[in-house]
MILO-968710 format. One record per residue (C-alpha): residue in three letters; y, z, x; residue number from 1. Coordinates in nm, 3 decimals, always signed. Example, Ala and Ser with C-alpha at 12.3 -4.5 7.8 and 13.67 -1.06 7.14 Angstrom:
BEGIN
(marmi 'ALA',(-0.450,+0.780,+1.230),1)
(marmi 'SER',(-0.106,+0.714,+1.367),2)
REM end
This chain:
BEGIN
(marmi 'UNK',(+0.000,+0.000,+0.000),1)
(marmi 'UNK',(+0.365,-0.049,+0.084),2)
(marmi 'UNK',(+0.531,+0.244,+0.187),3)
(marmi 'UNK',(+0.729,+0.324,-0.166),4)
(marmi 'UNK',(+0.417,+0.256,-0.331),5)
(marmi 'UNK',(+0.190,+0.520,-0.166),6)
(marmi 'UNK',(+0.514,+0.733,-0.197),7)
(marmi 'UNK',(+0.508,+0.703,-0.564),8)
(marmi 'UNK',(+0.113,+0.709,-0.522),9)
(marmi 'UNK',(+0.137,+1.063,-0.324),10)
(marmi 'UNK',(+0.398,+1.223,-0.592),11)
(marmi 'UNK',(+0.169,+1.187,-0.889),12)
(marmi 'UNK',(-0.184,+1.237,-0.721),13)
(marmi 'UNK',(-0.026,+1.533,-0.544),14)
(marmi 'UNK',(+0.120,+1.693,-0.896),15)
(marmi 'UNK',(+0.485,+1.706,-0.803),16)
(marmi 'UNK',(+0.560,+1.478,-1.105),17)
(marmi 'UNK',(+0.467,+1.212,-1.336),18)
(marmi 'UNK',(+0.523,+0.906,-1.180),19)
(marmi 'UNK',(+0.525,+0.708,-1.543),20)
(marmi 'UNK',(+0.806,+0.444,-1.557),21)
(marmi 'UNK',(+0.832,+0.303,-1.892),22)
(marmi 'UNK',(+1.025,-0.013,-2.076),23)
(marmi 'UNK',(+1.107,+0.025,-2.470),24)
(marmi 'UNK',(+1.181,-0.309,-2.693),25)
(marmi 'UNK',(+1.274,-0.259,-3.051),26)
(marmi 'UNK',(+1.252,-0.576,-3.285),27)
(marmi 'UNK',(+1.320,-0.648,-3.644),28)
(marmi 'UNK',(+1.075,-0.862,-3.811),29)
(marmi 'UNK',(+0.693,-0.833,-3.853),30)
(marmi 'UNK',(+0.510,-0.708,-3.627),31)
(marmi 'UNK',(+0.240,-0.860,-3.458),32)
(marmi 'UNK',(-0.138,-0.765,-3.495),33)
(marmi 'UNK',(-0.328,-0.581,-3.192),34)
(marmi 'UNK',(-0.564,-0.936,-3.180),35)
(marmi 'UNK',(-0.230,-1.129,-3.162),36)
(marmi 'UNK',(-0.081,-0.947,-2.934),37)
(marmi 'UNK',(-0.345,-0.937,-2.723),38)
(marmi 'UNK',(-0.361,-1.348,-2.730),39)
(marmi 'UNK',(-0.019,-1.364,-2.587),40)
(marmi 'UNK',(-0.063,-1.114,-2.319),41)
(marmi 'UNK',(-0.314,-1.296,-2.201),42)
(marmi 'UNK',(-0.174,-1.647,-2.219),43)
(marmi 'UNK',(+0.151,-1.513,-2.090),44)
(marmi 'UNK',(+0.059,-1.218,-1.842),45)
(marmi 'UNK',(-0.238,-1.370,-1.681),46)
(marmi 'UNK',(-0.053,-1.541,-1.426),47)
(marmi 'UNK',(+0.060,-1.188,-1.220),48)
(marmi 'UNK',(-0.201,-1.087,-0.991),49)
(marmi 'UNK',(+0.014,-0.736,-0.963),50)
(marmi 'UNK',(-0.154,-0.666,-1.328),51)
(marmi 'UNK',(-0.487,-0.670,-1.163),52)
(marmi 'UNK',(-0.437,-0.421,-0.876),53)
(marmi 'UNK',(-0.586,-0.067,-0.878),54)
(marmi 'UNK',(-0.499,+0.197,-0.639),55)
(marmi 'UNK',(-0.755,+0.330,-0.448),56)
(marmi 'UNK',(-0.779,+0.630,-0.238),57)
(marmi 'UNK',(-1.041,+0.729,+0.050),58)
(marmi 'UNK',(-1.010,+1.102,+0.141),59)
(marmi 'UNK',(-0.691,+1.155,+0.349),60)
(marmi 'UNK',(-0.657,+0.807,+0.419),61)
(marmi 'UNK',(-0.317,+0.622,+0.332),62)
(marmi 'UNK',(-0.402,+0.448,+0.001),63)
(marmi 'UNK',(-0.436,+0.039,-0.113),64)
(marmi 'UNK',(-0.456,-0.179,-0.346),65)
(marmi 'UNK',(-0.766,-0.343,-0.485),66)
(marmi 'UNK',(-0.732,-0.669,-0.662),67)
(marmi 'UNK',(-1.007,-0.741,-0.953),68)
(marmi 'UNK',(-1.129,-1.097,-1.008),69)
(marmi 'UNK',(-1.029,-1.066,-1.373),70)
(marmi 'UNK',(-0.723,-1.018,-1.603),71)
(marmi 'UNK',(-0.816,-0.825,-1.858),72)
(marmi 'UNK',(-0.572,-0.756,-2.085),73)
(marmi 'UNK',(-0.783,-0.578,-2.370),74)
(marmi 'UNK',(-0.844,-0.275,-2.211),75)
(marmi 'UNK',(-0.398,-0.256,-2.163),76)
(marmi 'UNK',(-0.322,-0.342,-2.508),77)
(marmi 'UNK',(-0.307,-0.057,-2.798),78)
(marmi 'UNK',(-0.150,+0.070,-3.094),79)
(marmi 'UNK',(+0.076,+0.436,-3.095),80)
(marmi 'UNK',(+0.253,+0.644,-3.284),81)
(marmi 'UNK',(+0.501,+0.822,-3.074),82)
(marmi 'UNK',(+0.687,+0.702,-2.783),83)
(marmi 'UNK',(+0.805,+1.070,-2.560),84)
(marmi 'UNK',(+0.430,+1.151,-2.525),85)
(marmi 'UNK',(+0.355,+0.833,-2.334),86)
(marmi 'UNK',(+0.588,+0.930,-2.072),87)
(marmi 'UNK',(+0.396,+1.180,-1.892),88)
(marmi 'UNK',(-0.029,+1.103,-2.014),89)
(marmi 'UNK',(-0.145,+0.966,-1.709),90)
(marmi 'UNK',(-0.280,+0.621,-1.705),91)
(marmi 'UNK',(-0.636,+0.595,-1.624),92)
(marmi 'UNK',(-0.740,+0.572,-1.306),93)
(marmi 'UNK',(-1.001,+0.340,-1.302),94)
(marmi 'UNK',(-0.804,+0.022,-1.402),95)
(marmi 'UNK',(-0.505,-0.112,-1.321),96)
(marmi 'UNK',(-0.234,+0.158,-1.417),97)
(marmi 'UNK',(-0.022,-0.032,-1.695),98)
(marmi 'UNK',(-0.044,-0.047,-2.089),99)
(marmi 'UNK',(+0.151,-0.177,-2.366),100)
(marmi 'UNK',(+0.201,-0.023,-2.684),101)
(marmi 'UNK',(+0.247,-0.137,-3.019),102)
(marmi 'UNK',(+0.481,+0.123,-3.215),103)
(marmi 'UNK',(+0.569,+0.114,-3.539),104)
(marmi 'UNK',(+0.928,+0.132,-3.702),105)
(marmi 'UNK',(+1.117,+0.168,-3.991),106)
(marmi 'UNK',(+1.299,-0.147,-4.001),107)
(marmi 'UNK',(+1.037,-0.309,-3.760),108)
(marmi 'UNK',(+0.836,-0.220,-3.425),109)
(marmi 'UNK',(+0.876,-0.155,-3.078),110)
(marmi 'UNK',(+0.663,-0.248,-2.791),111)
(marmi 'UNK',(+0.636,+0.029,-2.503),112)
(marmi 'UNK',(+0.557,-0.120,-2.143),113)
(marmi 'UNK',(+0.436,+0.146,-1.924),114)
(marmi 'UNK',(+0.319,+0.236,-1.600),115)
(marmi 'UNK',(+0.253,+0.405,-1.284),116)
(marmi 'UNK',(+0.551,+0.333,-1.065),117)
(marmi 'UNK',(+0.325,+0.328,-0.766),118)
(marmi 'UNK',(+0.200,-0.036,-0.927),119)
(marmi 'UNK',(+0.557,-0.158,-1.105),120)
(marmi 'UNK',(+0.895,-0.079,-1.112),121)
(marmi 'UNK',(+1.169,-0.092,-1.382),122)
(marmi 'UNK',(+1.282,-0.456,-1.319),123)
(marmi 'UNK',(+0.938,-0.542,-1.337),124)
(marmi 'UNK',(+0.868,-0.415,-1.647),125)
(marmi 'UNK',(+1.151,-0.620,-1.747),126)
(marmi 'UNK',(+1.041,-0.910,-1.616),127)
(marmi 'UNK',(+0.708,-0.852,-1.799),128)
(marmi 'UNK',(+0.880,-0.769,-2.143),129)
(marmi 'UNK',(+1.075,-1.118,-2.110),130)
(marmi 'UNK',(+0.774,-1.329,-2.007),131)
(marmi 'UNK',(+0.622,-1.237,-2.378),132)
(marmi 'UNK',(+0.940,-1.377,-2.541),133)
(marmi 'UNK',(+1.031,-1.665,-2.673),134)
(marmi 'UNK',(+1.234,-1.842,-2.517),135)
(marmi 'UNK',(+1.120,-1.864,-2.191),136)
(marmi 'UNK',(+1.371,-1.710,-1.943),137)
(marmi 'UNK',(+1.574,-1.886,-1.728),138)
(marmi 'UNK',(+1.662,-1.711,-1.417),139)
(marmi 'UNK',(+2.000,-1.725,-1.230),140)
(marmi 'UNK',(+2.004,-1.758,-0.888),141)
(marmi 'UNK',(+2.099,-1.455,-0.638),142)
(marmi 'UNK',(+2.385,-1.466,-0.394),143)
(marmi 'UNK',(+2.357,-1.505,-0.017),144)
(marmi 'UNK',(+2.359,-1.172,+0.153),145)
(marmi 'UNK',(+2.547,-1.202,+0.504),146)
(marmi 'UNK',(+2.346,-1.014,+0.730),147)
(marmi 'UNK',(+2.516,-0.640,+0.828),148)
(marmi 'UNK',(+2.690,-0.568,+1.181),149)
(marmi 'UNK',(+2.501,-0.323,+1.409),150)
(marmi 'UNK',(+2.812,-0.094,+1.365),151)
(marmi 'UNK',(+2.715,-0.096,+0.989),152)
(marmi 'UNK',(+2.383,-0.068,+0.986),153)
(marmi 'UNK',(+2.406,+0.268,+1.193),154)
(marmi 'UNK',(+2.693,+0.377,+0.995),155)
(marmi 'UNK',(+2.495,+0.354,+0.683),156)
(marmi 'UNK',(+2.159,+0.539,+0.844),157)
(marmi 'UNK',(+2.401,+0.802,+0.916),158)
(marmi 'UNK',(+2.506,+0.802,+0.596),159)
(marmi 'UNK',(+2.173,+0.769,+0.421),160)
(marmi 'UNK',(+2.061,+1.097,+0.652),161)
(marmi 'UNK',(+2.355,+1.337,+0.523),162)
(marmi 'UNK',(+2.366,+1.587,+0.196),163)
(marmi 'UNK',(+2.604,+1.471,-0.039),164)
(marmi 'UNK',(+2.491,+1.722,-0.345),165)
(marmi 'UNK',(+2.476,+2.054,-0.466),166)
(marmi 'UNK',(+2.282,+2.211,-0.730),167)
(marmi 'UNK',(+2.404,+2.157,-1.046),168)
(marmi 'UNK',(+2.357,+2.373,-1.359),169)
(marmi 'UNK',(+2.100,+2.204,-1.469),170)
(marmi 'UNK',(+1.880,+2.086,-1.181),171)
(marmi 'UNK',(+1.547,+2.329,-1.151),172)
(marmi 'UNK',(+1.182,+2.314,-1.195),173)
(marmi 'UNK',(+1.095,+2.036,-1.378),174)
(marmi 'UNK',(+0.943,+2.122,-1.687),175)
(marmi 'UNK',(+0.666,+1.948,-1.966),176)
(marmi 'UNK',(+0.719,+1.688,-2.176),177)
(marmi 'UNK',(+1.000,+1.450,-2.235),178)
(marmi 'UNK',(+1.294,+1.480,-2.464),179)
(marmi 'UNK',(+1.498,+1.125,-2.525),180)
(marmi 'UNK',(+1.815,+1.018,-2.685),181)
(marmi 'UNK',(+1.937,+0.662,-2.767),182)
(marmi 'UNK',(+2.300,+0.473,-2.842),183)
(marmi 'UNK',(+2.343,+0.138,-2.914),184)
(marmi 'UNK',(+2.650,-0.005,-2.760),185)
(marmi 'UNK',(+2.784,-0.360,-2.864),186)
(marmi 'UNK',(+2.871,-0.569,-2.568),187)
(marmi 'UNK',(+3.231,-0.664,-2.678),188)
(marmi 'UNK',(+3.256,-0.262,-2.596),189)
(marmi 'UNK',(+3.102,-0.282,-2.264),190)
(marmi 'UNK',(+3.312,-0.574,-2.176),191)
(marmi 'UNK',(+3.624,-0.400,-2.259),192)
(marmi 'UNK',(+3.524,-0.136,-2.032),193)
(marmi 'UNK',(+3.453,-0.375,-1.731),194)
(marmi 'UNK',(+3.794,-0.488,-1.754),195)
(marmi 'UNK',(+3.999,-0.156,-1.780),196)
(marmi 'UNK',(+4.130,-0.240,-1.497),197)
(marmi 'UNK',(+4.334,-0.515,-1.545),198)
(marmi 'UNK',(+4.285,-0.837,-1.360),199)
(marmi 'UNK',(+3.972,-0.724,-1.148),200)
(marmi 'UNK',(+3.652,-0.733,-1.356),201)
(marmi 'UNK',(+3.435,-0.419,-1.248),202)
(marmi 'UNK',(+3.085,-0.381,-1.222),203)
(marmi 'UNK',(+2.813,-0.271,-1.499),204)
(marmi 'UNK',(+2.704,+0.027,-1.269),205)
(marmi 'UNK',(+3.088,+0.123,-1.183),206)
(marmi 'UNK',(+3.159,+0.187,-1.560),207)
(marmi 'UNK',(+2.844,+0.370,-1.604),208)
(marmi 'UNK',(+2.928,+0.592,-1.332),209)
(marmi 'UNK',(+3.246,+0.656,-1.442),210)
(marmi 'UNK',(+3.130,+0.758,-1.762),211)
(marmi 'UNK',(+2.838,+1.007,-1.647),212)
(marmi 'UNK',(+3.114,+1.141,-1.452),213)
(marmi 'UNK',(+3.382,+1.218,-1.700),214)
(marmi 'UNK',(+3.107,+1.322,-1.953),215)
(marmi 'UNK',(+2.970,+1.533,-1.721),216)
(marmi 'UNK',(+3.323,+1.701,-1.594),217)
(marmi 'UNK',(+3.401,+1.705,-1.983),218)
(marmi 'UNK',(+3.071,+1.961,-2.071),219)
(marmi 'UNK',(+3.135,+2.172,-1.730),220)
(marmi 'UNK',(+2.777,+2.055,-1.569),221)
(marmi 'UNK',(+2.922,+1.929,-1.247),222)
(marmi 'UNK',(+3.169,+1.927,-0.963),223)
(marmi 'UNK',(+3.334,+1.783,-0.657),224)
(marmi 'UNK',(+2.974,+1.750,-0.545),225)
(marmi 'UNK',(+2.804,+1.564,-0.794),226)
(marmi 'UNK',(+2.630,+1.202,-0.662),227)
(marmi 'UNK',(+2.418,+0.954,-0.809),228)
(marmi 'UNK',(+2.126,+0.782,-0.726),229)
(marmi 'UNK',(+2.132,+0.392,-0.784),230)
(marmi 'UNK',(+1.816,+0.184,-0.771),231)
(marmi 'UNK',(+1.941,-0.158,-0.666),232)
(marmi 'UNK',(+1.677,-0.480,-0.684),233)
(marmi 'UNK',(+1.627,-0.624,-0.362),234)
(marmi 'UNK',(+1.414,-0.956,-0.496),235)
(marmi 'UNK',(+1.531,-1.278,-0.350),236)
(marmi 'UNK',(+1.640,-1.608,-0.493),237)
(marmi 'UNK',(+1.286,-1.723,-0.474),238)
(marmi 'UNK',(+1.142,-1.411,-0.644),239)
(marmi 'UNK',(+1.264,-1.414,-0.951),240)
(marmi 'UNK',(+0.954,-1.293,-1.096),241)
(marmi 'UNK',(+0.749,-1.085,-0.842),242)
(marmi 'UNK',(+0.627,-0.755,-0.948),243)
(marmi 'UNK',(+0.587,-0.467,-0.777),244)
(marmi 'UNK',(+0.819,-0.195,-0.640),245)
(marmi 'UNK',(+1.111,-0.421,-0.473),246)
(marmi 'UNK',(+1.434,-0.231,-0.457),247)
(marmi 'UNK',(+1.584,+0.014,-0.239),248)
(marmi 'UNK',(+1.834,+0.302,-0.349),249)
(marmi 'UNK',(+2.213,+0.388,-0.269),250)
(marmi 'UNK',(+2.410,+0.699,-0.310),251)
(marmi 'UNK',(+2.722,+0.722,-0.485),252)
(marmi 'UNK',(+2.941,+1.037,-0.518),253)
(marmi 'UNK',(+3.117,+1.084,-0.895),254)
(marmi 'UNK',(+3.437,+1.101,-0.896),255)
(marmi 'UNK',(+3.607,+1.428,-1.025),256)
(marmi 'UNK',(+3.927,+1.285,-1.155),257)
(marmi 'UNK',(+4.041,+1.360,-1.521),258)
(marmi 'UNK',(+4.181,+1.008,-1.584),259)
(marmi 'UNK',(+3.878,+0.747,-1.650),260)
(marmi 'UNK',(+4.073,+0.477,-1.521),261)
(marmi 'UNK',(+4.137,+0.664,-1.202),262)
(marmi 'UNK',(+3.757,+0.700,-1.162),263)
(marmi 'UNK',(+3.648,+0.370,-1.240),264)
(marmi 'UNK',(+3.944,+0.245,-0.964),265)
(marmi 'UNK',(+3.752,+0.472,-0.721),266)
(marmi 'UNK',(+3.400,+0.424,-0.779),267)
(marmi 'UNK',(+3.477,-0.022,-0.839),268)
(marmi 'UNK',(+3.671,+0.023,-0.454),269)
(marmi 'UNK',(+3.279,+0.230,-0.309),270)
(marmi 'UNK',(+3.082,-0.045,-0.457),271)
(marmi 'UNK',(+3.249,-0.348,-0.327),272)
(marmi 'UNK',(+3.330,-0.169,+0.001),273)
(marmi 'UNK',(+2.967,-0.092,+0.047),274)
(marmi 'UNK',(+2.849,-0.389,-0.060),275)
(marmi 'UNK',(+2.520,-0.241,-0.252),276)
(marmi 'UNK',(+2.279,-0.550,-0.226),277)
(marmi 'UNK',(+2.362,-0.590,+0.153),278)
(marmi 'UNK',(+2.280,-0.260,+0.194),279)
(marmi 'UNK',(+1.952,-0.193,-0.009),280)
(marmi 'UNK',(+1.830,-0.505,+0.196),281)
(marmi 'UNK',(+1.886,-0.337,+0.489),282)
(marmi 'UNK',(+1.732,+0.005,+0.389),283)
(marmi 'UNK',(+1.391,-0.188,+0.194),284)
(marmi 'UNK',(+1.338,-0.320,+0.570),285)
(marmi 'UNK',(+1.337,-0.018,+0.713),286)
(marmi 'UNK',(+1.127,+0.126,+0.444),287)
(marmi 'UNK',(+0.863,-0.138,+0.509),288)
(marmi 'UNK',(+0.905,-0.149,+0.862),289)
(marmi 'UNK',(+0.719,+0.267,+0.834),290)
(marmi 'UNK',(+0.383,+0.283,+0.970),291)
(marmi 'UNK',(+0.095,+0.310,+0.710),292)
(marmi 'UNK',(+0.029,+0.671,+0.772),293)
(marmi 'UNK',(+0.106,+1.027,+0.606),294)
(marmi 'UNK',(+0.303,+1.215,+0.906),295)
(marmi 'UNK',(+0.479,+1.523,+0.900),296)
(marmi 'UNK',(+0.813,+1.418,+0.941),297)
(marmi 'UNK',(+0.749,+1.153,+0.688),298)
(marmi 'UNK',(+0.649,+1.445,+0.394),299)
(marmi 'UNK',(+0.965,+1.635,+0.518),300)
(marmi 'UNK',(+1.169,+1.320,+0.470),301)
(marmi 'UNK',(+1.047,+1.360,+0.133),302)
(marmi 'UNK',(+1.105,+1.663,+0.001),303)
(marmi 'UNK',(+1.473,+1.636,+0.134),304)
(marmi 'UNK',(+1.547,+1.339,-0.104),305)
(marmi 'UNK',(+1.387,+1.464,-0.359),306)
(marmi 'UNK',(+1.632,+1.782,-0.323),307)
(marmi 'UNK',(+1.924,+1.812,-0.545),308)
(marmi 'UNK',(+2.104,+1.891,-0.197),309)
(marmi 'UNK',(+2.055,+1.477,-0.121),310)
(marmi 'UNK',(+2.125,+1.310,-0.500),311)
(marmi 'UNK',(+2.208,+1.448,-0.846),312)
(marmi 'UNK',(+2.062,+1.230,-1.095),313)
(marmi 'UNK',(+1.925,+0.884,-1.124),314)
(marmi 'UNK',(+2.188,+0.681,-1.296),315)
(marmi 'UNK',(+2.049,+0.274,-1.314),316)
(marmi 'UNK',(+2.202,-0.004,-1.458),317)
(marmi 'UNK',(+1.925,-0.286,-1.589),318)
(marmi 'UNK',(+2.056,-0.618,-1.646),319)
(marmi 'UNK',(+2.017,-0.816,-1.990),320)
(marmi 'UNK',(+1.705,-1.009,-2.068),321)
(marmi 'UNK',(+1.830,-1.369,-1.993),322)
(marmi 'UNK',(+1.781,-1.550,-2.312),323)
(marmi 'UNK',(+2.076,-1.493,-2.530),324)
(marmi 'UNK',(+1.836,-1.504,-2.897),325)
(marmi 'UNK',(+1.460,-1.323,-2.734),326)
(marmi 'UNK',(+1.188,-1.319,-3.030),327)
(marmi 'UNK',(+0.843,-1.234,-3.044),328)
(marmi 'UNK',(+0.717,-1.505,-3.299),329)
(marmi 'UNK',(+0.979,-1.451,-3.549),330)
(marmi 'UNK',(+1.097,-1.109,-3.459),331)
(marmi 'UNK',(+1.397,-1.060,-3.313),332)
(marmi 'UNK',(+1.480,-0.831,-2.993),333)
(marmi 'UNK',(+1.716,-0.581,-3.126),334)
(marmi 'UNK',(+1.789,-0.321,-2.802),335)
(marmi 'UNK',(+1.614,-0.278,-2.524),336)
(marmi 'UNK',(+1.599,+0.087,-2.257),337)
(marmi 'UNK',(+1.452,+0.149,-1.935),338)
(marmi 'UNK',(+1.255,+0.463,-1.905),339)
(marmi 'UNK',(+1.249,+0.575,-1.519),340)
(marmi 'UNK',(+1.015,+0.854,-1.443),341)
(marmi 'UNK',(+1.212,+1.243,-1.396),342)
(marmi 'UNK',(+1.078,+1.363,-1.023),343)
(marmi 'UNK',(+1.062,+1.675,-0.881),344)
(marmi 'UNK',(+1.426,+1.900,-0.923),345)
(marmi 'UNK',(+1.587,+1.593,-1.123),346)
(marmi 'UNK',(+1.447,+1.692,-1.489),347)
(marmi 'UNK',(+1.758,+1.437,-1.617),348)
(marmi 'UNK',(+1.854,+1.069,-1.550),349)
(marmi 'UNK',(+2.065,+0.793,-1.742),350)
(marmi 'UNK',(+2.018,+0.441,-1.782),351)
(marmi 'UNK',(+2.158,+0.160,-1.899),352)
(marmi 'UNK',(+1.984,-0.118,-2.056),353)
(marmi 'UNK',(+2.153,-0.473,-2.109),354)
(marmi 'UNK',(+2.021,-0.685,-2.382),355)
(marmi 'UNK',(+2.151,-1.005,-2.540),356)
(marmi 'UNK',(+2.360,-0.824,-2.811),357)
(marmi 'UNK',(+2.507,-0.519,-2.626),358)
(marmi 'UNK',(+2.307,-0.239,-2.431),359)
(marmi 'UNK',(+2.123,+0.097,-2.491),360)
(marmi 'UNK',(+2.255,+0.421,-2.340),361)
(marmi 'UNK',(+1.909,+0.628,-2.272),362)
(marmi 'UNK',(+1.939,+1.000,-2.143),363)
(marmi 'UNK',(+1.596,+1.154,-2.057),364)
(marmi 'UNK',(+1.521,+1.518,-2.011),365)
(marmi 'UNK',(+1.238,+1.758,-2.005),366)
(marmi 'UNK',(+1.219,+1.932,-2.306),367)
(marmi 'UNK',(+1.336,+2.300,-2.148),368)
(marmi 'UNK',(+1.667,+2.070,-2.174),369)
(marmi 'UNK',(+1.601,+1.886,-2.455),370)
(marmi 'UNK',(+1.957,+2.038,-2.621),371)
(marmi 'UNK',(+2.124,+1.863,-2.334),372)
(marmi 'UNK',(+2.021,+1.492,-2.402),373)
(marmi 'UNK',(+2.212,+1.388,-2.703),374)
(marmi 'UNK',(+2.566,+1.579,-2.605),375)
(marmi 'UNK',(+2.532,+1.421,-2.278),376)
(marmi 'UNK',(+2.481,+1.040,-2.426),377)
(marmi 'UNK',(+2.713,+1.102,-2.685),378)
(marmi 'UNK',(+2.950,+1.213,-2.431),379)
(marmi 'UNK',(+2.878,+0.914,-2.192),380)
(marmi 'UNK',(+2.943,+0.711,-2.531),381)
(marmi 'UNK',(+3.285,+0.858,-2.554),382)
(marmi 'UNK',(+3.394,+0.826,-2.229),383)
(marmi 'UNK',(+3.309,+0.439,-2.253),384)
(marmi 'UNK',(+3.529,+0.408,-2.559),385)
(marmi 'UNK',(+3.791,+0.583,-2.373),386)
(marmi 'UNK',(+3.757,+0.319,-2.094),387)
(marmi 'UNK',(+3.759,+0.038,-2.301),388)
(marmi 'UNK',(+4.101,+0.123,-2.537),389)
REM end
C-alpha cells in the first residue's frame, strides 16, 4: 500500500477511529430497484480495478493490496434505512471495503457511497457517484503547476513541521456514533459570497473558511489559534478519474476578525500566496517518497497530526458534479454531501458539497456533541448570508 493508505489502514485496524468516508446523493423521482441498481453498477463501475482491491495484512508486516479477478458488484449493493449508523459499522473485511446504499425518502431516495478511506477517498467517491449518472461527465482540464523553488519547498516543510493549534472547547476523546446536520444553499448565494470582495472573485474554500470562522468566534468555541485542515486533490490532467487516496493536506489558520469581509480578504490573500495545488503536489511526493515500513518516528509523526496542537478541524470544499442536469434514469440529483471520517481528538469537521443547483453545508459530530451540529451549520449558514449582502 501507499503510504496514506496503510496510514488510514493502521488507524482503523489499530482502533483509534473509524476510518469510514462516506458520499450522500438525494434525488427526487422513483427510485430504482436493488436488481436495477445493481445492473448499472455493474455496467458503469466495472471498469475501476480500485473496486476490486482488498487490503491484506500479514502479522506486523506493512500491508497491500490484493486485486480479485472479478467485479462483483452484488455483494456492494444493498438496501438501508438510516444513514448516521453507516458511518462507523465497519465494512467487511473479506471483500473489497466499499458499499452503496439504497435509502429511502420522503419525497424520493438517496444513495449512500461508502467506504474505508484506506481503499477511496472523498473525490473518489465523487467520481464514482457521477459515473452512475446520466449524463456522462465531462471533465475540465487541470492547470499547469510550475514546479516550487528550493527556498519554498523548505519553507513549507518548516511550516508543515510547526503547531499552529490549541485545544479548543470542544476537541476530546472521540466518542460513538455519528450525529449529522444538513443546509441546502442555492448557488446564486454562494456566488454572492465569492464575490464579496469586489472585483477579485475568491475561492470556494476561502468563503467556507471564513464562515467556520465567524460562526465559530460568534458561539465562543475558538480563538486566535484556531486552524483548519484542507484536503486538496492532487490528480492530474490525465487522471480525471483514478481512484484511490490522491490528495495531500494544507493548513490554514482562521482568522479572528469580527468583520467577514475582513476575514475572507485575509484567508483569499493565504490561499493564493500559498498556492494550495503547488503545494499539496509537493507534500503527496514526499508522502510517497516514505519507505514501506512502520518506524517509530513514523507512528510519532502520527500522533502529532492527529493532535489538536497541529490542526483544528477538517474543513473540505468538494467541487460540483460536472453535469449541470445529473439523473439516475429519470430521477433527478437534488443535493449532494461529502461525509469524511472524524479521527482521533477531531470528533467535528465541515464540508462543503457543490452540486449543479447550489451546495450542501454538512457538519458531523459524535453524538457526545450532537447539540453542537445544527447551531454550528446554522451559524456557518448565517455567516454566508452575511458575506453575500
Amino acid at each position: 500500500m501507499p503510504p496514506l493508505d496503510a496510514w488510514f489502514h493502521r488507524q482503523q485496524s489499530s482502533g483509534a477511529a473509524c476510518m469510514t468516508v462516506g458520499y450522500a446523493a438525494w434525488f427526487d423521482g422513483p427510485p430504482p430497484t436493488l436488481a436495477q441498481l445493481r445492473t448499472r453498477v455493474r455496467q458503469r463501475l466495472g471498469r475501476f480495478r480500485r473496486l476490486r482491491a482488498t487490503p491484506v495484512t500479514d502479522g506486523d508486516k506493512w500491508p497491500h493490496w490484493q486485486e480479485g479477478s472479478a467485479f462483483k458488484a452484488d455483494h456492494h449493493i444493498t438496501a438501508s434505512g438510516e444513514l448516521s449508523p453507516l458511518l462507523t459499522e465497519p465494512l467487511p473485511a473479506v471483500r473489497p471495503p466499499w458499499q452503496l446504499h439504497l435509502l429511502p425518502d420522503a419525497d424520493g431516495f438517496a444513495l449512500l457511497l461508502r467506504a474505508h478511506h484506506a481503499l477511496l477517498d472523498g473525490q473518489s467517491l465523487s467520481i464514482m457517484l457521477n459515473a452512475l449518472l446520466d449524463p456522462a461527465p465531462e471533465h475540465r482540464p487541470r492547470p499547469q503547476a510550475w514546479p516550487p523553488s528550493l527556498a519554498r519547498k523548505v519553507a513549507w516543510v518548516l511550516d508543515d513541521l510547526l503547531p499552529k493549534a490549541r485545544p479548543l472547547p470542544f476537541h476530546g476523546r472521540l466518542g460513538p456514533g455519528r450525529h449529522l446536520a444538513f443546509t441546502g444553499l442555492p448557488s446564486e448565494l454562494l456566488t454572492a459570497a465569492r464575490n464579496a470582495l469586489g472585483a477579485r472573485k475568491t475561492s470556494n474554500t476561502a468563503v467556507l473558511l471564513t464562515a467556520i470562522a465567524g460562526a465559530l468566534r460568534e458561539s465562543g468555541l475558538t480563538g486566535p489559534s484556531a486552524c483548519a485542515m484542507v484536503p486538496v486533490d492532487v490528480r492530474t490532467a490525465d487522471q480525471p478519474t483514478l481512484l484511490g487516496n490522491h490528495y495531500a493536506t494544507v493548513r490554514l489558520p482562521l482568522p479572528a476578525h469580527p468583520d467577514p469581509r475582513q476575514r475572507l480578504a485575509a484567508l483569499d490573500h493565504r490561499i493564493r500566496r500559498t498556492d494550495l495545488r503547488q503545494r499539496a503536489l509537493f507534500q503527496a511526493d514526499l508522502v510517497a517518497a516514505r519507505p514501506r515500513r512502520t518506524t517509530a518516528l513514523g507512528t510519532a509523526a502520527g500522533r502529532y497530526v492527529d493532535s489538536p496542537h497541529y490542526f483544528s478541524l477538517l474543513c473540505t470544499s468538494l467541487p460540483a458534479a460536472p453535469a449541470p442536469a445529473a439523473t439516475l434514469d429519470t430521477a433527478r440529483l437534488t443535493g449532494a454531501a461529502l461525509l469524511p471520517p472524524l479521527g482521533p481528538s477531531h470528533p467535528f469537521a465541515v464540508s462543503l458539497t457543490h452540486h449543479p443547483a447550489g451546495a450542501v453545508l454538512t457538519t458531523l459530530t459524535d453524538r457526545t456533541r450532537a447539540a453542537l451540529a445544527a447551531p454550528l451549520n446554522a451559524a456557518i449558514t448565517d455567516q454566508l448570508r452575511h458575506l453575500a449582502k
